[in-house]
C-alpha positions as CSV (number, residue, x, y, z in Angstrom):
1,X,11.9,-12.6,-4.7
2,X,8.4,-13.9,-4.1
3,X,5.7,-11.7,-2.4
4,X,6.5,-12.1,1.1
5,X,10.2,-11.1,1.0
6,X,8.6,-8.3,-1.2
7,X,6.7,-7.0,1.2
8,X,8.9,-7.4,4.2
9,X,10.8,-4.9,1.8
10,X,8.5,-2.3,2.0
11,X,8.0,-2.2,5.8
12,X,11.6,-2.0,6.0
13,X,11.7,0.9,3.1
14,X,8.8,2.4,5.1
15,X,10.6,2.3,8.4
16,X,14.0,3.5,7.5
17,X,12.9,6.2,5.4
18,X,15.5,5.3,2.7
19,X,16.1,3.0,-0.4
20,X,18.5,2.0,-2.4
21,X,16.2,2.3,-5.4
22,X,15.9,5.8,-6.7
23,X,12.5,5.6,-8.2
24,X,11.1,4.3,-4.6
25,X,13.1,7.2,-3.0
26,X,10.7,9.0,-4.5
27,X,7.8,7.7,-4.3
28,X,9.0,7.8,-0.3
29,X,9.6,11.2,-0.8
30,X,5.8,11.7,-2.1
31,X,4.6,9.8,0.3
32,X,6.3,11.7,3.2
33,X,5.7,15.1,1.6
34,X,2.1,14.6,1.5
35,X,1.9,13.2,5.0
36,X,3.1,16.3,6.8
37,X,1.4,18.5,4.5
38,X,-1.7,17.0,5.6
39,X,-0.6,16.3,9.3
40,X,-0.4,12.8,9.5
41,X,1.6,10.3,10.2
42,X,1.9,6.5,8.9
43,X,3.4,3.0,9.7
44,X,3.7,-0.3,7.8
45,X,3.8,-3.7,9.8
46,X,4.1,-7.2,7.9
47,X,1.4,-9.9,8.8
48,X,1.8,-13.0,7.1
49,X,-0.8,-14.0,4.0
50,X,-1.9,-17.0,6.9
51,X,-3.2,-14.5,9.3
52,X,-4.3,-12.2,7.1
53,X,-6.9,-13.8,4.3
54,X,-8.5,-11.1,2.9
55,X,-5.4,-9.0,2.0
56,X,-4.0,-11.8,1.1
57,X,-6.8,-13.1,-1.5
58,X,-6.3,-9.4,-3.0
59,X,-2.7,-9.8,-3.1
60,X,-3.2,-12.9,-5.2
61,X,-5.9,-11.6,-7.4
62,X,-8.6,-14.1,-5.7
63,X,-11.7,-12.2,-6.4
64,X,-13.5,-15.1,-6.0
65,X,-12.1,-16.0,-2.7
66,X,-12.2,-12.0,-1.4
67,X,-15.9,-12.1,-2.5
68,X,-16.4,-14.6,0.1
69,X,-14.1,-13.6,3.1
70,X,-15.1,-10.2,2.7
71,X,-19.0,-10.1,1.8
72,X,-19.6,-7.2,3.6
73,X,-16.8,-5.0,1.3
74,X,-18.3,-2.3,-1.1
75,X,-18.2,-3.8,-4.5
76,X,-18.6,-0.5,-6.4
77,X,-15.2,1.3,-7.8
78,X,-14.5,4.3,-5.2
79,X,-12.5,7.3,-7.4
80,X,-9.9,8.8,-6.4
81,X,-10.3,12.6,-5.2
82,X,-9.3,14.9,-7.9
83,X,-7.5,16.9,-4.6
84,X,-5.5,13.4,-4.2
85,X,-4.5,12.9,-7.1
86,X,-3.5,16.9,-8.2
87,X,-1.1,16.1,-5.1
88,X,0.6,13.4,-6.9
89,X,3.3,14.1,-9.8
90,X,3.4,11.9,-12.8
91,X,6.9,10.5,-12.9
């Protein structure tokens, strides 16, 4: 499966709620707990790598190539919040 048909996959996982894969269950199931704990919501849409260059470049592990479309980006390492990541159990 190459990356597109990969990530068309996870909009759809994203969208139905469910998957047939029990480890992405749940990671869905994180993912939804901590969403109304915090009261928000999310939604995944697929643009293609075309329309999309920057993502794309990161997809592909382009640094060079991000470096250029995205010049403006913050090229210091941003942590992750301790409060984040306490929310998230190791599997």
């Amino acid at each position: 499966m190459g990356p597109q048909m990969g990530n068309m996959a996870v909009v759809r996982v994203l969208h139905s709620g469910t998957s047939k894969d029990p480890n992405m269950m749940i990671l869905l199931c994180y993912l939804s707990l901590i969403a109304a704990h915090n009261s928000f919501a999310f939604t995944a849409s697929y643009t293609p790598g075309r329309d999309n260059s920057i993502a794309d470049s990161l997809s592909h592990f382009d640094f060079q190539c991000f470096d250029h479309l995205a010049s403006h980006a913050v090229n210091i390492a941003m942590p992750i919040l301790l409060l984040l990541l306490a929310q998230l159990l190791v599997i």
